[in-house]
N, CA, C and O atoms as CSV, one atom per row, in Angstrom:
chain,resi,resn,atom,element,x,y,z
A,1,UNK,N,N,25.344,-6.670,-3.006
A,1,UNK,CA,C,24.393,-7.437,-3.771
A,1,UNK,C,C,23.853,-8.552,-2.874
A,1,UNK,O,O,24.533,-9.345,-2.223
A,2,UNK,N,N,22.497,-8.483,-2.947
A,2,UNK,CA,C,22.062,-10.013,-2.509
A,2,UNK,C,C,20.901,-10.625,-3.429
A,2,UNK,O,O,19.994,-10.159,-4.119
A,3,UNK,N,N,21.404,-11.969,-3.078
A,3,UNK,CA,C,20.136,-12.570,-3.987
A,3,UNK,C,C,19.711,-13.804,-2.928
A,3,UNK,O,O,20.417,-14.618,-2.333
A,4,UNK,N,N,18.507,-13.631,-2.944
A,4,UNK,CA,C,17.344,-14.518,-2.039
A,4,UNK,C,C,16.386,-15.147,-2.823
A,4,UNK,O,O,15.825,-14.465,-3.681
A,5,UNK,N,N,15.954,-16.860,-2.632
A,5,UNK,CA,C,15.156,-17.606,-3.047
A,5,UNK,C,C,13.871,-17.049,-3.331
A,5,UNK,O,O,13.886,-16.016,-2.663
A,6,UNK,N,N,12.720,-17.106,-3.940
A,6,UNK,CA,C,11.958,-16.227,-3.582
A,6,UNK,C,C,10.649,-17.449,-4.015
A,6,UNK,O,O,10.771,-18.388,-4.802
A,7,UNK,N,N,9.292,-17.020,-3.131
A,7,UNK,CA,C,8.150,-18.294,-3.288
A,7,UNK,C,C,7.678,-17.058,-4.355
A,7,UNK,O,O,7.748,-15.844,-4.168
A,8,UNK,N,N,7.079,-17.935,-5.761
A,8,UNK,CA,C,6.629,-17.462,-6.548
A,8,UNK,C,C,5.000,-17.007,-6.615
A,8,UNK,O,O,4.496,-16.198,-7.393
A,9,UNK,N,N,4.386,-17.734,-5.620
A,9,UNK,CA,C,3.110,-17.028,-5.250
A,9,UNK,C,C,3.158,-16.060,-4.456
A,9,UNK,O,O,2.121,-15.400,-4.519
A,10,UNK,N,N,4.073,-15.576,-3.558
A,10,UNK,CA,C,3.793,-13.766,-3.295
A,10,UNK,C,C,4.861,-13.441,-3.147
A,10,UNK,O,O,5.133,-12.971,-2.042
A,11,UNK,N,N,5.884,-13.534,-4.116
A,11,UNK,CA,C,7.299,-13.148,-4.021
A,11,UNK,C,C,8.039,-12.499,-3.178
A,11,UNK,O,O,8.769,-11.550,-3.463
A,12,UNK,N,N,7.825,-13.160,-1.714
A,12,UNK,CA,C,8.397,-13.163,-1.210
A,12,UNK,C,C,9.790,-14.206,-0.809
A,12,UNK,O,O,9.911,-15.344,-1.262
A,13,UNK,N,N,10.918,-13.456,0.258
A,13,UNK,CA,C,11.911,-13.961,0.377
A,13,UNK,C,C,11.470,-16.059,1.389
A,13,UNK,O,O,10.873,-16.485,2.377
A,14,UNK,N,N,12.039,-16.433,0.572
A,14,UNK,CA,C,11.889,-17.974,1.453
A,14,UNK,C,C,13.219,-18.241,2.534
A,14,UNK,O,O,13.987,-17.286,2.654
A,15,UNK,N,N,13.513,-19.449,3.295
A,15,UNK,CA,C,14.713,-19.865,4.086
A,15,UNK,C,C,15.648,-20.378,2.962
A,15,UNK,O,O,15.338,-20.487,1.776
A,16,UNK,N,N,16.686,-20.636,3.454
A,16,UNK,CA,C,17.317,-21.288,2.289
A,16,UNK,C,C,16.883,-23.020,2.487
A,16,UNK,O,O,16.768,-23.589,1.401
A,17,UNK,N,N,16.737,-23.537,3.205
A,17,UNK,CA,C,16.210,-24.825,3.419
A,17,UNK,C,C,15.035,-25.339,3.070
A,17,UNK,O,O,14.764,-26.539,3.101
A,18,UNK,N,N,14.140,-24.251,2.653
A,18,UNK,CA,C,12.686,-24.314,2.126
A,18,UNK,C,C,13.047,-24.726,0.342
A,18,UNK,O,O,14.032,-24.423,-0.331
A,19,UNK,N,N,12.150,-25.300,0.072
A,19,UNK,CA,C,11.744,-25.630,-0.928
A,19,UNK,C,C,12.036,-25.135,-2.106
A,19,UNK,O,O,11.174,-24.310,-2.411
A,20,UNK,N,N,13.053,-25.275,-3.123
A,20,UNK,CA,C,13.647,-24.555,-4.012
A,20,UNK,C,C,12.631,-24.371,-5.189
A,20,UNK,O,O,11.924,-25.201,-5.760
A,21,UNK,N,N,12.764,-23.155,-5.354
A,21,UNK,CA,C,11.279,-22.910,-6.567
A,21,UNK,C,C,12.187,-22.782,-7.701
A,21,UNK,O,O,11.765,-23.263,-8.752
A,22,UNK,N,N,13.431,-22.198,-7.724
A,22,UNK,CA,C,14.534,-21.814,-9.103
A,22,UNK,C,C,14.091,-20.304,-9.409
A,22,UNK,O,O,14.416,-19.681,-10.420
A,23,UNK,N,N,13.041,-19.670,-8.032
A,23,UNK,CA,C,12.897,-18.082,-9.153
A,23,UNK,C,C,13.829,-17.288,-7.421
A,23,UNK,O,O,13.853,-17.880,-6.342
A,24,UNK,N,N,14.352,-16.134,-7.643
A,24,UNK,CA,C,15.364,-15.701,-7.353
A,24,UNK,C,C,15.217,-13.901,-7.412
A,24,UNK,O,O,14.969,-13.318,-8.467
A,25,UNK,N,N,15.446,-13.089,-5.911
A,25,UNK,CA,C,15.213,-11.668,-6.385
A,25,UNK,C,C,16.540,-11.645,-5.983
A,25,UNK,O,O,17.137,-12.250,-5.092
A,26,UNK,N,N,17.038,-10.471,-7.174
A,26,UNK,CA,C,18.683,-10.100,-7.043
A,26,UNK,C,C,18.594,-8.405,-6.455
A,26,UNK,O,O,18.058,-7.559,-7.172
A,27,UNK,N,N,18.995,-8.147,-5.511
A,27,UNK,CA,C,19.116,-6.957,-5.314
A,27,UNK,C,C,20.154,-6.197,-5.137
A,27,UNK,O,O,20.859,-6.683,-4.252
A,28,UNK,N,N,20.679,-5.018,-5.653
A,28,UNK,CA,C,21.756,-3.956,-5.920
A,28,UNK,C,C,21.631,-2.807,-5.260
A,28,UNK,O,O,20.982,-1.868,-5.720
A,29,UNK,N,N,22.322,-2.764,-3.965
A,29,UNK,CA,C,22.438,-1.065,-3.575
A,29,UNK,C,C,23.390,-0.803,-3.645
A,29,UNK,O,O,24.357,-1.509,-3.356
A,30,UNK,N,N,23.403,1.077,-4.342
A,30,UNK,CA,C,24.562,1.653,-4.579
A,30,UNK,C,C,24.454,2.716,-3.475
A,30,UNK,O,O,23.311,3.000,-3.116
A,31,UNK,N,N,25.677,3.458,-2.779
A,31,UNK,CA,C,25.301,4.512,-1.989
A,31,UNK,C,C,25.922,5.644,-2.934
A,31,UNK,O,O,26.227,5.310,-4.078
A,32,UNK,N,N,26.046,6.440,-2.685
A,32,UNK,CA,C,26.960,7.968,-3.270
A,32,UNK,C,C,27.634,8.731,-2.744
A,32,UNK,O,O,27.453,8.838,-1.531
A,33,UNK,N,N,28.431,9.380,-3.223
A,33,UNK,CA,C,29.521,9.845,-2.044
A,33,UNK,C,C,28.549,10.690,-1.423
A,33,UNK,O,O,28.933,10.683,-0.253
A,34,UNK,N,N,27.261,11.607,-1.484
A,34,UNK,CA,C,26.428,12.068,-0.598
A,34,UNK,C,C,25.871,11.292,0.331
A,34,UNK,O,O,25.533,11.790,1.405
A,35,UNK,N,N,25.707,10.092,0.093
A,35,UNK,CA,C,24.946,9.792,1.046
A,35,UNK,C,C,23.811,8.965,0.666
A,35,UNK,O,O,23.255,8.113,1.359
A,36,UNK,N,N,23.502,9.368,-0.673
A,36,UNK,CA,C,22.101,8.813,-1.300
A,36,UNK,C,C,22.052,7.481,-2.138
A,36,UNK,O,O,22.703,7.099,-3.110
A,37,UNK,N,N,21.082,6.943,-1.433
A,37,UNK,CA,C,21.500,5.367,-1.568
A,37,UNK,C,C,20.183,5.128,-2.632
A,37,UNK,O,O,19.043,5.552,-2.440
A,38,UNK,N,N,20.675,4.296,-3.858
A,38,UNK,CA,C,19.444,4.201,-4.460
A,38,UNK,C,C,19.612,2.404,-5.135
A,38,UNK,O,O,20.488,2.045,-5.922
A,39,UNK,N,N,18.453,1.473,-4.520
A,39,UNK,CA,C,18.081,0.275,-5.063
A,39,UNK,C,C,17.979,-0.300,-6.136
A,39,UNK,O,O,17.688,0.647,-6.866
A,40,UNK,N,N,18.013,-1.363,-6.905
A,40,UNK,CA,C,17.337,-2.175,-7.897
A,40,UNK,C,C,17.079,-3.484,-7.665
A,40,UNK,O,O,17.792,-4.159,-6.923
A,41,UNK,N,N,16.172,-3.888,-8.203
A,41,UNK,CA,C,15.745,-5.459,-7.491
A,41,UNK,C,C,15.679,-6.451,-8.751
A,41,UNK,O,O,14.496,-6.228,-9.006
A,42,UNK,N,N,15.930,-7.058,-9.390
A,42,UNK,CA,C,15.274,-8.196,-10.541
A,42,UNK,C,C,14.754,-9.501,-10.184
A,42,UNK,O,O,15.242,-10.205,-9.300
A,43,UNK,N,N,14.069,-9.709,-10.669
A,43,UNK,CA,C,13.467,-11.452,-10.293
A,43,UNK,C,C,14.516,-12.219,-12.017
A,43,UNK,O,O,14.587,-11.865,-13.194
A,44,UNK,N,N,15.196,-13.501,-11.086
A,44,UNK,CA,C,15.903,-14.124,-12.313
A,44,UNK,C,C,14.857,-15.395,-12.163
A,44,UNK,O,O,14.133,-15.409,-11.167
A,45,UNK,N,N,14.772,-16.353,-13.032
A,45,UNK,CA,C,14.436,-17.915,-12.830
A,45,UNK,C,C,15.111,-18.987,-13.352
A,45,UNK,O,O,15.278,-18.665,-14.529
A,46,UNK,N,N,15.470,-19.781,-13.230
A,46,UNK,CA,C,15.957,-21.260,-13.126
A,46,UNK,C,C,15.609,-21.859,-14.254
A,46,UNK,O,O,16.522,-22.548,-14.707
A,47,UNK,N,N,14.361,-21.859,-15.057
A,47,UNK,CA,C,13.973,-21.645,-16.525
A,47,UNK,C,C,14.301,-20.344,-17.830
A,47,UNK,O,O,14.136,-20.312,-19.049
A,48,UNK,N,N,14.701,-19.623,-17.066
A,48,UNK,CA,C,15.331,-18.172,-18.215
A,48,UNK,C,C,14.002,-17.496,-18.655
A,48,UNK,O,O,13.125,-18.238,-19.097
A,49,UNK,N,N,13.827,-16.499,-18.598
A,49,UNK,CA,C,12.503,-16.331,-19.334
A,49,UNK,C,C,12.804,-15.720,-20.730
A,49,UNK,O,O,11.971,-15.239,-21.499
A,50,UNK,N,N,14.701,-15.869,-20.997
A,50,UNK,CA,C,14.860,-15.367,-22.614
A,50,UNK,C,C,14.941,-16.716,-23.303
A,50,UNK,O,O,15.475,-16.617,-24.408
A,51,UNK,N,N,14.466,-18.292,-22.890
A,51,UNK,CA,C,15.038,-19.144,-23.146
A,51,UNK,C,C,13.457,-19.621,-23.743
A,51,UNK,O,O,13.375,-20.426,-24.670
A,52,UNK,N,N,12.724,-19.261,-23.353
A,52,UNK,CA,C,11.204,-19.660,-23.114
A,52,UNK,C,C,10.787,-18.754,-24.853
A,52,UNK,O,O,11.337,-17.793,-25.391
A,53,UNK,N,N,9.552,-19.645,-25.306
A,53,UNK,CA,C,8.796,-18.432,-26.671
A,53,UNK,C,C,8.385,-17.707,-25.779
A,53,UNK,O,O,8.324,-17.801,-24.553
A,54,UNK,N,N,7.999,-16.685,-26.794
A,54,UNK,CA,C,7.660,-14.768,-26.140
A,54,UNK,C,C,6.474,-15.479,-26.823
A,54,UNK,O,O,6.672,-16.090,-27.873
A,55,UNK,N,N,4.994,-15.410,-26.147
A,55,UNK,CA,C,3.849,-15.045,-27.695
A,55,UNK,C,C,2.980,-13.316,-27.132
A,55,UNK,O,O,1.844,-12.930,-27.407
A,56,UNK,N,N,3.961,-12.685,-26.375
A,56,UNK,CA,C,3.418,-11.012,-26.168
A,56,UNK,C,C,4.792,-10.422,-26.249
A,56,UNK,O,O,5.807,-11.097,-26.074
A,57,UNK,N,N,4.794,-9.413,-26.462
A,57,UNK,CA,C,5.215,-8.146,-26.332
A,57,UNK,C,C,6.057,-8.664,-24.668
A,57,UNK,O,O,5.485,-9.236,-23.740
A,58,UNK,N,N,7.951,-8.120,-24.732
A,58,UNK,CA,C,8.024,-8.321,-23.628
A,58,UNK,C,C,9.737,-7.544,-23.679
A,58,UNK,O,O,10.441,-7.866,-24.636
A,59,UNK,N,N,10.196,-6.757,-22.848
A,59,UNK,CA,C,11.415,-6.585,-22.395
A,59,UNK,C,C,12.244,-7.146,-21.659
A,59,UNK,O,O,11.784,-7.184,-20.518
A,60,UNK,N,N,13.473,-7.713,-21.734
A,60,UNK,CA,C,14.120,-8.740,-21.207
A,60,UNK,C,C,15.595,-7.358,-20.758
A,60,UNK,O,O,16.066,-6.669,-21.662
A,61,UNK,N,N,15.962,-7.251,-19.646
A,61,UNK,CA,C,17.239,-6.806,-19.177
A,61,UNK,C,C,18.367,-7.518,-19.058
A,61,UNK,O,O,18.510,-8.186,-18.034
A,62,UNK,N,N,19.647,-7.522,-20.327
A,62,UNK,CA,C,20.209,-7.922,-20.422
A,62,UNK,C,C,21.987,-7.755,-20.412
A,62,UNK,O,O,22.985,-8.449,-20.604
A,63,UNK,N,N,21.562,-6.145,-19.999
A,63,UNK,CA,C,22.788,-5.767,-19.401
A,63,UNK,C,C,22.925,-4.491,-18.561
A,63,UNK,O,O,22.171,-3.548,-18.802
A,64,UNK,N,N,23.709,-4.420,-17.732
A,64,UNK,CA,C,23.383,-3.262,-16.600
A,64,UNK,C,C,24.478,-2.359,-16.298
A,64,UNK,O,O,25.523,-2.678,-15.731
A,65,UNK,N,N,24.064,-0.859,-16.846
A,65,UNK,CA,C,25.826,-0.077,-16.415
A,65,UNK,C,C,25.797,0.784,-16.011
A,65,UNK,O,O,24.609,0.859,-15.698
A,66,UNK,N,N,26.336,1.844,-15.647
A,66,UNK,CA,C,26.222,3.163,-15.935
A,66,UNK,C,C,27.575,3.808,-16.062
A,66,UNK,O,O,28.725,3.369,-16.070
A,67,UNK,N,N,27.009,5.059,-16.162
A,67,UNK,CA,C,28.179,6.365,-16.559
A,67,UNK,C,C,28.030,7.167,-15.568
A,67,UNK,O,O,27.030,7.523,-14.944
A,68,UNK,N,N,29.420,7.487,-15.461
A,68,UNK,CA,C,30.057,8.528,-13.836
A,68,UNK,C,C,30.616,9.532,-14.833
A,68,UNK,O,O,31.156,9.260,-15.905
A,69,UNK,N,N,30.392,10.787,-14.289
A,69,UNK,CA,C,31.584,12.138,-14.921
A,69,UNK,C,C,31.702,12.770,-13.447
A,69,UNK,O,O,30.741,12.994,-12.710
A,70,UNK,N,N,32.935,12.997,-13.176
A,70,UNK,CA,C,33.151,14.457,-11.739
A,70,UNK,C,C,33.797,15.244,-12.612
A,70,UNK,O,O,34.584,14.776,-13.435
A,71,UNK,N,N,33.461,16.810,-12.493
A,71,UNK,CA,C,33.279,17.432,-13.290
A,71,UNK,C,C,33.647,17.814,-14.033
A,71,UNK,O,O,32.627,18.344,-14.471
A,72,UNK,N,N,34.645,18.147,-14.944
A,72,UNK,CA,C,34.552,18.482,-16.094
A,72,UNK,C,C,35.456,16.911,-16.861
A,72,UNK,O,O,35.362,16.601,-18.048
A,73,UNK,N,N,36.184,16.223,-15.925
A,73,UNK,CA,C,36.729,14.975,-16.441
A,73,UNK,C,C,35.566,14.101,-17.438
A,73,UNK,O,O,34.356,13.908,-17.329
A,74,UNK,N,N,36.481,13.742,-18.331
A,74,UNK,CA,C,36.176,12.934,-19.479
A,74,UNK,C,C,34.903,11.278,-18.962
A,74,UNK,O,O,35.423,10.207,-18.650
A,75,UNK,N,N,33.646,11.416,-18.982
A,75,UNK,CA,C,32.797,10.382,-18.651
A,75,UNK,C,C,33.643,8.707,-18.395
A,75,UNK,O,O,34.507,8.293,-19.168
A,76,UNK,N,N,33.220,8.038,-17.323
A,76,UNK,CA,C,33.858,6.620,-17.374
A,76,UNK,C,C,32.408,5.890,-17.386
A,76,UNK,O,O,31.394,6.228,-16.775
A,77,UNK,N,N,32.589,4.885,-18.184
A,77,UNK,CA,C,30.873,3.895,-18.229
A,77,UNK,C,C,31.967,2.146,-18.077
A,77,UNK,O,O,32.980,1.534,-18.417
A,78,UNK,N,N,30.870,2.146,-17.392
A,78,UNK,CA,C,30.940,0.142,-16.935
A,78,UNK,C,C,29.766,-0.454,-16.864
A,78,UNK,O,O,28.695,0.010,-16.472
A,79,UNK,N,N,30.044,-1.605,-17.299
A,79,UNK,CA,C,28.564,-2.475,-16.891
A,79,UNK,C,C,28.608,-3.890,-17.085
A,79,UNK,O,O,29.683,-4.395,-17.408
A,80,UNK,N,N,27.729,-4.506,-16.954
A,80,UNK,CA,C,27.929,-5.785,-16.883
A,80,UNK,C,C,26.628,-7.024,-17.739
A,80,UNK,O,O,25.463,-7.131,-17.356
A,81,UNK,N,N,27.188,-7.739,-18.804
A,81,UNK,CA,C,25.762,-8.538,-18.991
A,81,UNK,C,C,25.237,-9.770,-18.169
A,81,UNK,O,O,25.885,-10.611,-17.545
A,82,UNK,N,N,24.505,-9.700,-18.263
A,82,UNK,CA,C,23.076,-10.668,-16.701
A,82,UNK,C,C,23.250,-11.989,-17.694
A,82,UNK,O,O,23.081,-12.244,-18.886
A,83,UNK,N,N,23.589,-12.520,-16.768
A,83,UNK,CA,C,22.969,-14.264,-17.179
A,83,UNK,C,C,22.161,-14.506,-16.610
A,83,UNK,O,O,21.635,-13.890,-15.684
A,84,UNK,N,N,21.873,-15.642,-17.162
A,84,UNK,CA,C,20.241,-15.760,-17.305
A,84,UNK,C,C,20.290,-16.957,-16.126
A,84,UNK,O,O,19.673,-18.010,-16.286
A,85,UNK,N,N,20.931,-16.738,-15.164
A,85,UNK,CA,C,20.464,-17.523,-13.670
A,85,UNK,C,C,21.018,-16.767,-12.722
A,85,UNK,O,O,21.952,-16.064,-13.107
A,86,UNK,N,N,20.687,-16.694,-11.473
A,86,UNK,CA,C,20.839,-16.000,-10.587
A,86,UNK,C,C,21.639,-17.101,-9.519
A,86,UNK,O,O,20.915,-18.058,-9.244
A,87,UNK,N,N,22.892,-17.136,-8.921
A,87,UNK,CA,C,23.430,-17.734,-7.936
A,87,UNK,C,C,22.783,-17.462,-6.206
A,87,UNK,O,O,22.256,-16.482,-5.680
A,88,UNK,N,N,23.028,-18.438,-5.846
A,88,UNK,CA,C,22.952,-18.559,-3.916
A,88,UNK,C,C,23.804,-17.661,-4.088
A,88,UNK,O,O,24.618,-17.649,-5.011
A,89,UNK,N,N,23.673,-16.641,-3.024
A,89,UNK,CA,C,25.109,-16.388,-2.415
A,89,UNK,C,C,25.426,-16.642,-0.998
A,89,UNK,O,O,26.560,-16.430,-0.571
């Protein structure tokens, strides 16, 4: 996992010494026992955006898991719920 500061006008990654904006991309790579490595990225902020009024239509990700089966064994699921700030690491 990493999570990097991020400038909110072209979300990109900032220094850590630069200018703290409070918005934040968290990123997750998983590999597989093949080989195949697959990403996820979220932008968190320092204001919450579940903390804020909605006045549109909006999906908020608030928890993240999945489910493993090898083969014919009984499914295992884990996951985890997101708070609503993202740490330095």
């Amino acid at each position: 996992m990493l999570v990097e500061k991020i400038n909110p006008s072209g979300y990109i990654a900032i220094s850590s010494n630069a200018n703290d904006t409070g918005l934040r991309a968290v990123t997750v790579t998983v590999t597989s026992p093949t080989g195949k490595t697959t990403t996820a990225q979220v932008y968190r902020s320092n204001v919450g955006g579940t903390q804020q009024p909605i006045s549109t239509d909006a999906t908020f990700v608030t928890w993240v898991g999945c489910t493993l089966k090898l083969g014919t064994n009984t499914p295992s699921t884990t996951g985890v719920s997101l708070s609503n700030h993202a740490e330095d690491q």
